[in-house]
C-alpha positions as CSV (number, residue, x, y, z in Angstrom):
1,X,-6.5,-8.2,-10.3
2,X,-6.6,-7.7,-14.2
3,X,-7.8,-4.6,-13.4
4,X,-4.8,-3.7,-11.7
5,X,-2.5,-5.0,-14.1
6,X,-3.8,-2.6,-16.5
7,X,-3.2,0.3,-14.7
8,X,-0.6,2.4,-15.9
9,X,2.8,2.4,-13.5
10,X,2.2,5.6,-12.5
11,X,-0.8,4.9,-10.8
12,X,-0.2,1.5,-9.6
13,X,2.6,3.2,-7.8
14,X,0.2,5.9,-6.7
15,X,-2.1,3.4,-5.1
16,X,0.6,1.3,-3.8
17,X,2.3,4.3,-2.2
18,X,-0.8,5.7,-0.8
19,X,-2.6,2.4,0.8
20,X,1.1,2.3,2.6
21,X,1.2,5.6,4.1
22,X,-2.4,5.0,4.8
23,X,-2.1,1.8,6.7
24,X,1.1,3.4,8.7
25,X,-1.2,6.8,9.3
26,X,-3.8,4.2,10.7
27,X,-1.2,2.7,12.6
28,X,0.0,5.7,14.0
29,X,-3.0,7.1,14.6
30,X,-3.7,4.2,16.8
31,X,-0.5,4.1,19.5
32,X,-1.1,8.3,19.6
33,X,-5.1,8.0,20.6
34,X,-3.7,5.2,23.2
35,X,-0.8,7.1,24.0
36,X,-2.6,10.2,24.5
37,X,-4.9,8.8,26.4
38,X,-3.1,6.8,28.5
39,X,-1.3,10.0,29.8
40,X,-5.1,11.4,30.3
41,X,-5.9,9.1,32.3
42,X,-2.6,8.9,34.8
43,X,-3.4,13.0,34.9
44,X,-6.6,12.0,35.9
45,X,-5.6,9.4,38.4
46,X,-2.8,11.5,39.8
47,X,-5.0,14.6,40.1
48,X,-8.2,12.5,42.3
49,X,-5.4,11.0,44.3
50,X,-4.4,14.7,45.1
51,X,-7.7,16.0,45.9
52,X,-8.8,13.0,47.5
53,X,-5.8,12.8,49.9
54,X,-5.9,17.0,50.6
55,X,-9.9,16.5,51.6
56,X,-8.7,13.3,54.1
57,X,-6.0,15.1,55.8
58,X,-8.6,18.6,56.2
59,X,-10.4,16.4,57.5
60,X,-8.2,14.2,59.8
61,X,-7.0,18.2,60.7
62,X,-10.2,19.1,61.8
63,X,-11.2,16.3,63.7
64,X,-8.3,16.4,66.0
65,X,-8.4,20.2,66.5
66,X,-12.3,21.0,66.9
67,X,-13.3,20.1,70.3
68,X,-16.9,21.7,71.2
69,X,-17.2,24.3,68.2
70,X,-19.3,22.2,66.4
71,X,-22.3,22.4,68.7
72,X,-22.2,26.1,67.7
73,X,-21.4,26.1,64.1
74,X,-22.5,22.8,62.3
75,X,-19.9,24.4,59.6
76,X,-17.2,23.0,61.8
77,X,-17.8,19.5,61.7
78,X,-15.1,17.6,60.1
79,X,-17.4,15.8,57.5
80,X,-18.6,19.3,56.5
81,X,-15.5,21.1,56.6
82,X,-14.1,18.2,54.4
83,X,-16.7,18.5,51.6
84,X,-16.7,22.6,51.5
85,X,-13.0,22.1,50.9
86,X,-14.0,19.7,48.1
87,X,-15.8,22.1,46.6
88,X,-13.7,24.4,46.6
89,X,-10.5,22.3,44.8
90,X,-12.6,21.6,41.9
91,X,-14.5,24.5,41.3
92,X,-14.8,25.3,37.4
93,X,-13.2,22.0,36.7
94,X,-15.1,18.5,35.6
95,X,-14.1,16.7,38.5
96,X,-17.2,15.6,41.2
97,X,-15.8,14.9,44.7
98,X,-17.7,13.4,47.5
99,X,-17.4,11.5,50.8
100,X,-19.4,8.1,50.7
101,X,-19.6,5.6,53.3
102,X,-21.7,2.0,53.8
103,X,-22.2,3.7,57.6
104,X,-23.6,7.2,56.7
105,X,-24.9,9.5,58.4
106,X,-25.9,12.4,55.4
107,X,-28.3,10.8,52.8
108,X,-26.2,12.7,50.3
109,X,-23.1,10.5,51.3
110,X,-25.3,7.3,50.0
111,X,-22.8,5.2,47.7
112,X,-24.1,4.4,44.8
113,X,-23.8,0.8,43.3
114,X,-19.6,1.1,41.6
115,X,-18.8,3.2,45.1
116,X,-20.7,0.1,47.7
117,X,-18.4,-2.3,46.0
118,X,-15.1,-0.5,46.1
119,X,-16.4,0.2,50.2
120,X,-16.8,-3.6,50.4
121,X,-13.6,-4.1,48.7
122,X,-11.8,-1.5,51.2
123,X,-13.6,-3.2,53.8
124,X,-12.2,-6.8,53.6
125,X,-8.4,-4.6,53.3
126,X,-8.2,-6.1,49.7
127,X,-7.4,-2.4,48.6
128,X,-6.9,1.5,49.4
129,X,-7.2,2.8,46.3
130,X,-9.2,1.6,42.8
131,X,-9.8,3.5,39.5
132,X,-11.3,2.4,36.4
133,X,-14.2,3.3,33.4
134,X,-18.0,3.3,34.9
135,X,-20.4,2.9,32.0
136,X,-23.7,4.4,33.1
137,X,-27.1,4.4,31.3
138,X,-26.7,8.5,30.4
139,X,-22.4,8.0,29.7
140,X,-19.0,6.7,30.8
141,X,-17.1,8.4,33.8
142,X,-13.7,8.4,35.1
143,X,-13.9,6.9,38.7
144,X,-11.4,7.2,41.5
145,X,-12.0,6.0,45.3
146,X,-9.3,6.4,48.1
147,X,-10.0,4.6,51.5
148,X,-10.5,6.6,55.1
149,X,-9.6,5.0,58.0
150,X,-11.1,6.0,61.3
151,X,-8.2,7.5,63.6
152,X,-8.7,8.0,67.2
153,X,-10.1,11.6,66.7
154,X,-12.8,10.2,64.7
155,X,-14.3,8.1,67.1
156,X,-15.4,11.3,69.0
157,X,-18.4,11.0,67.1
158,X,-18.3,8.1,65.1
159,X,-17.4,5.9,68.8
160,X,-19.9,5.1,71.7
161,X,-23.5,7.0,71.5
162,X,-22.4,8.3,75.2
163,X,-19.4,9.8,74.3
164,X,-20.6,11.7,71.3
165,X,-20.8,15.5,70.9
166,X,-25.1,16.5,72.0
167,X,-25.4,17.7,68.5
168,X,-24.5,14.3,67.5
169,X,-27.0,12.6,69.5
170,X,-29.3,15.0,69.3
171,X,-29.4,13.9,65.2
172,X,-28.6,10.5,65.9
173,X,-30.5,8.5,68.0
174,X,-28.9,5.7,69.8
175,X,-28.4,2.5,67.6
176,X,-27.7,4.0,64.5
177,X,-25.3,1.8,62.0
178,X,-23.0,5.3,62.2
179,X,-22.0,4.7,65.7
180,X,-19.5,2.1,67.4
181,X,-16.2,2.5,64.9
182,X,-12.7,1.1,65.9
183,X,-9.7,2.4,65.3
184,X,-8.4,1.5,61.7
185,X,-11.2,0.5,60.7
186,X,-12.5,1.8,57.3
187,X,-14.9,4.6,57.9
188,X,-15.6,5.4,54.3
189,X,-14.2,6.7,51.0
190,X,-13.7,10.1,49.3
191,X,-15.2,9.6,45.3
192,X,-14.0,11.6,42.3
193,X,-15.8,11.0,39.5
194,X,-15.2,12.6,36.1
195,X,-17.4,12.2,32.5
196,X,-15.2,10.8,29.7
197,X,-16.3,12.8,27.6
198,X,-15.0,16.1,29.1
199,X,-11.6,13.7,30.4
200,X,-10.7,13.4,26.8
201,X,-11.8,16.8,25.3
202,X,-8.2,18.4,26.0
203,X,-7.2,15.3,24.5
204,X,-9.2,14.3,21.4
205,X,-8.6,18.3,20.4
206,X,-4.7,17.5,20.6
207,X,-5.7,14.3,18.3
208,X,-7.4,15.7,16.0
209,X,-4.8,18.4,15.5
210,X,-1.8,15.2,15.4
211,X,-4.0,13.4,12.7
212,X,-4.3,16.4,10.8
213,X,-1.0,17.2,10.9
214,X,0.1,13.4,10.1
215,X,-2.4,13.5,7.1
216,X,-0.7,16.4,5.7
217,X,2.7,15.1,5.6
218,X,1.3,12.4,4.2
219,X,-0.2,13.8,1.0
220,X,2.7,15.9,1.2
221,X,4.8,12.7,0.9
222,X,2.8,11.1,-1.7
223,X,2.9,14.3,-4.0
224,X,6.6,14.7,-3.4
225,X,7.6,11.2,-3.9
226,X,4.9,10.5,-7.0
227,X,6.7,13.7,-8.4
228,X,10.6,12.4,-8.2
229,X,9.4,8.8,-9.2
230,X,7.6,9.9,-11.8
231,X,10.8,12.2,-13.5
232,X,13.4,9.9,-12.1
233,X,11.6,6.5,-13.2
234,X,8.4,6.4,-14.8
235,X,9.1,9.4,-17.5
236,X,12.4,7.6,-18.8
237,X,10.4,4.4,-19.3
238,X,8.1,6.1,-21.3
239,X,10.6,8.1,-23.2
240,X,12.1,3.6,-24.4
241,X,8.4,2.9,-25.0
242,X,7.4,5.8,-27.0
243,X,10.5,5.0,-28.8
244,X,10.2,1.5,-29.4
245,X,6.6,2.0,-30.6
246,X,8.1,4.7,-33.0
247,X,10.8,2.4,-34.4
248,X,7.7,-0.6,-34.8
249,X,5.3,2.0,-36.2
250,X,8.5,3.7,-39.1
251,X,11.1,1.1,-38.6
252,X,13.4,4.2,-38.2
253,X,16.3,3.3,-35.3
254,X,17.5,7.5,-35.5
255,X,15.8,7.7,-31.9
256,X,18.4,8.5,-29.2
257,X,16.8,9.7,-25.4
258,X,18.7,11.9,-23.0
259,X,20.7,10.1,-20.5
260,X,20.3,12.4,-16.7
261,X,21.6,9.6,-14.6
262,X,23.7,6.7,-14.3
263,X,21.7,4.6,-12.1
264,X,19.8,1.3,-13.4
265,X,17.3,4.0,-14.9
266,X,20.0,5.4,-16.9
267,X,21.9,1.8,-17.9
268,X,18.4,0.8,-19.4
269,X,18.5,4.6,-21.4
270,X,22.1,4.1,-22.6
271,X,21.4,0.1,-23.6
272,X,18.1,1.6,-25.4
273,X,20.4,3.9,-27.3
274,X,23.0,1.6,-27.7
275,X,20.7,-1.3,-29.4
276,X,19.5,1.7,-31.7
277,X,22.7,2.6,-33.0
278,X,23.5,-1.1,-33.7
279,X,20.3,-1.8,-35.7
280,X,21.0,1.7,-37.2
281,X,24.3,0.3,-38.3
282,X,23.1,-2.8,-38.9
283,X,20.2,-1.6,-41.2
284,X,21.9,0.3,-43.1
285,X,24.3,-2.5,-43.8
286,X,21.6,-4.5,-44.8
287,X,20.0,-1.7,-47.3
288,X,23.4,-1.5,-48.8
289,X,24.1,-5.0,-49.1
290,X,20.8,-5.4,-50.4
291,X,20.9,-2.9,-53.0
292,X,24.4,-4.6,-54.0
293,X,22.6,-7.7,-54.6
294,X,20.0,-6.1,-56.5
295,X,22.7,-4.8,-58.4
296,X,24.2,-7.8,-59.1
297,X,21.0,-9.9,-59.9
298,X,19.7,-7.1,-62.7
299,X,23.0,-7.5,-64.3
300,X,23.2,-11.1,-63.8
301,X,23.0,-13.0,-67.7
302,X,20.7,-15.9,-66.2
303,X,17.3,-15.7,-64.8
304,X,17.5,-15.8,-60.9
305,X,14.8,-16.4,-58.6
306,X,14.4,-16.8,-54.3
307,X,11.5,-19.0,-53.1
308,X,10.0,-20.3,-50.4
309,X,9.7,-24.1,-49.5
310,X,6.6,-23.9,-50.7
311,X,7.0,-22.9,-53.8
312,X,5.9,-18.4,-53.4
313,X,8.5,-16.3,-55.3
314,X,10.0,-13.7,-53.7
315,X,12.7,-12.4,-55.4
316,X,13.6,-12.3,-59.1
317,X,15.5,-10.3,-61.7
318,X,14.6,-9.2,-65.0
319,X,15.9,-12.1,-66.8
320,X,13.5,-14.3,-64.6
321,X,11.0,-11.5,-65.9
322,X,11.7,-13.0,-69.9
323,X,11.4,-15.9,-69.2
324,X,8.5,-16.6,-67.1
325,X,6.8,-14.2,-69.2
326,X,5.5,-12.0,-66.5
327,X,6.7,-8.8,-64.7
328,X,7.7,-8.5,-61.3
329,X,4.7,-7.2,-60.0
330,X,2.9,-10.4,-61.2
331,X,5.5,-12.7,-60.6
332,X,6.1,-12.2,-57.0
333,X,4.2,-13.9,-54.9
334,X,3.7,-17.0,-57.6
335,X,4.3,-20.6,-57.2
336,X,7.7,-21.6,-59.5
337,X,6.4,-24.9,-59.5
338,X,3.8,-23.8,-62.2
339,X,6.3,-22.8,-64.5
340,X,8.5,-25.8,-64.0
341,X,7.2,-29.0,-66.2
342,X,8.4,-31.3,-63.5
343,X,7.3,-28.9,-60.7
344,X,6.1,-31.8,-58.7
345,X,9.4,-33.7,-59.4
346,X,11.1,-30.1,-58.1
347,X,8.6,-29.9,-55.4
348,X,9.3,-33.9,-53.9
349,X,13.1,-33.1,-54.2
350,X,12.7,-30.0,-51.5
351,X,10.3,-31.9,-49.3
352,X,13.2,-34.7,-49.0
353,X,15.6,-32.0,-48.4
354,X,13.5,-30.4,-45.6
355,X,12.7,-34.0,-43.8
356,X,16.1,-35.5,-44.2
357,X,18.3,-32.0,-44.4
358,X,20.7,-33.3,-47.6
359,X,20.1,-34.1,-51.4
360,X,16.4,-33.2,-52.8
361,X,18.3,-31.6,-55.8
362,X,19.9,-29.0,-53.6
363,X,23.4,-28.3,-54.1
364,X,22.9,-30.1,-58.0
365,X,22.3,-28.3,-61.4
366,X,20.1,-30.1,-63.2
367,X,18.5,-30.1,-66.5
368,X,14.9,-28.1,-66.1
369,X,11.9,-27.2,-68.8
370,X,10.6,-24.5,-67.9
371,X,6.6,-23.1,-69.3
372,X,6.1,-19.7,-69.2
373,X,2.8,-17.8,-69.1
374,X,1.9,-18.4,-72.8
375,X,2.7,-21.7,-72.6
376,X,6.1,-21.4,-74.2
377,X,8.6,-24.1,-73.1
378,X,12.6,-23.1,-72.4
379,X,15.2,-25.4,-71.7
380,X,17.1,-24.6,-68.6
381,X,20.2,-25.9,-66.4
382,X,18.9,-25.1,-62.7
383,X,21.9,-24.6,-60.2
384,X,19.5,-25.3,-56.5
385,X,21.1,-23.9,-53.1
386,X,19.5,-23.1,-49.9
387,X,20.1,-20.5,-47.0
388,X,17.4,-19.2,-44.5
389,X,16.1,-16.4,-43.0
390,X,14.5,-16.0,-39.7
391,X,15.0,-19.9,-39.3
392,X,13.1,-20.3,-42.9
393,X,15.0,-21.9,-45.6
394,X,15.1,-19.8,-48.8
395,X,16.1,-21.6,-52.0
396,X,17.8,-19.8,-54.9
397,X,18.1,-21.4,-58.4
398,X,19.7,-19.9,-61.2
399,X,17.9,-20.5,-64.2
400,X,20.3,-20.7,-67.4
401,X,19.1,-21.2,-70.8
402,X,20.5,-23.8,-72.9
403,X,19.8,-22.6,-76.2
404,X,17.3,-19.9,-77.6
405,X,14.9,-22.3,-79.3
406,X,11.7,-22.4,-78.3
407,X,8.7,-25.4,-78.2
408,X,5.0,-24.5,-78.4
């Protein structure tokens, strides 16, 4: 996840933000399609229970009102009157209705395998009614099977061979499985069956309309929010960091930024701007009390110099310049313990002080010789003390001559 942690806030808020809105569009997107079609698919249901229970009372109608008719008009017959009704409820619509039966009489009435084992199920009075998903080898279809019982009108034709209608018998011979019914007994079912596909048109358009709706207020979300975070957070932080690199890059603390809020955003601008007006302050403090010392040490009658523990010069006044012999551009940076004739002696002394934190000729003047570049030698007293800066210790002798003589 370096990768990640490189990323500028903006964008890892961005990404955050958006794999968020995505994961709760997904989710959404989810209970909708269920939702949606769950509601399909009690439509459905409650729509084949209505045609299938209009075509079982037309033709529960027709059987106990048609006496002899249908021995002149084959139109009349119950089972025929039934399915033309069928027809008729679902013209222009998706819906296939027809009246199968494990006993039947028209070929076109055959069950196929789903509808043979929903009449079986009817059969053995485990159920009335069943719906469900058929997968077939060409698609899936909606599939809804109501039960008909055989009433006492019905066995007019469906009873004994001898009491049936001539145009019965004259179509089916004595013996056939059609005959010999009981009253209550299951006589068949009425089938709807509808293609998924064209179930869930009305309501995959609807879906794809939701999602795209839902996937606009999204982006429109991620814009809108990226925008305020971007002014109300991100902008402000970049404002302290452009700042901060400013001050690193100049070492100027005149920077201020705009304070538009007093939320934790806003603390962090006014504690920026307050920490630059005290290292303003406290700059400027040290450039005057800086140039006071400078000041002071060019007027100072002894030679003064600031060094490090080990040895590196880094500040000096002009007396310093005399008597080491070299100027200040030359003489920074040098060791003092090359100008000192005991610099070793001067050197041990500091070490001591350093391991043991007393003594090691700080705190002491002491008599000194010190060698300048040509080789001159000057009798000095040298007044040690110590302070430290950025938990370095800084030593400070002053270096004053005892006499003006001189040894080569």
């Amino acid at each position: 996840m370096s990768w990640f942690a490189n990323l500028k806030i903006s964008t890892k808020f961005n990404i955050i933000l958006s794999l968020l809105l995505v994961f709760v569009f997904l989710a959404a997107a989810f209970f909708v399609y269920h939702r949606e079609r769950a509601l399909i698919d009690r439509i459905a249901v409650d729509n084949a229970r209505s045609i299938a229970r209009q075509i079982i009372e037309t033709r529960d109608y027709i059987s106990s009102v048609v006496k002899g008719e249908p021995n002149e008009n084959y139109n009349l017959v119950p089972q025929v009157v039934a399915t033309n009704v069928a027809k008729r409820l679902t013209r222009g619509s998706d819906y296939y209705v027809r009246q199968v039966s494990l006993r039947y009489r028209n070929p076109d009435n055959r069950p196929d395998p789903y509808e043979e084992e929903m009449l079986k199920l009817f059969a053995a009075k485990k159920s009335t009614e069943t719906y469900r998903i058929v997968r077939t080898d060409k698609e899936q279809s909606f599939r809804y099977m109501l039960s008909m019982v055989a009433e006492k009108s019905c066995l007019e034709c469906h009873g004994r061979y001898e009491d049936a209608p001539p145009f019965v018998r004259a179509r089916f011979p004595k013996g056939h499985f059609s005959y010999n019914y009981q009253v209550g007994e299951v006589i068949g079912a009425v089938s709807v069956s509808i293609p998924l596909a064209d179930l869930y048109r009305e309501a995959g358009t609807d879906f794809r309309l939701d999602l795209a709706t839902r996937g606009l207020t999204f982006c429109l979300i991620i814009f809108v929010m990226g925008f305020l975070v971007r002014r109300a957070i991100i902008d402000p932080l970049r404002q302290v960091s452009a700042s901060i690199t400013h001050v690193a890059a100049t070492g100027s603390f005149g920077d201020r930024i705009p304070q538009r809020s007093r939320d934790e955003i806003g603390e962090l601008v006014a504690a920026f701007n307050g920490m630059m007006e005290e290292l303003d302050l406290k700059t400027r403090q040290r450039l005057e009390s800086e140039d006071r010392y400078r000041n002071v040490l060019e007027m100072a009658q002894s030679a003064i110099v600031t060094f490090l523990a080990d040895g590196k010069l880094i500040i000096t006044n002009r007396r310093a310049e005399d008597l080491f012999g070299l100027p200040k551009g030359e003489l920074l940076g040098a060791s003092i313990y090359t100008f000192l004739a005991d610099g070793d002696g001067v050197r041990e002394g500091i070490s001591a002080y350093l391991r043991d934190g007393t003594g090691g000729l700080v705190g002491e003047t002491t008599s000194r010789k010190i060698r300048d570049i040509r080789g001159r030698i000057t009798e000095v007293e040298m007044a040690l003390s110590v302070s430290r800066s950025d938990h370095n210790p800084l030593f400070t002798a002053i270096l004053r001559e005892h006499n003006q003589h001189s040894v080569y």
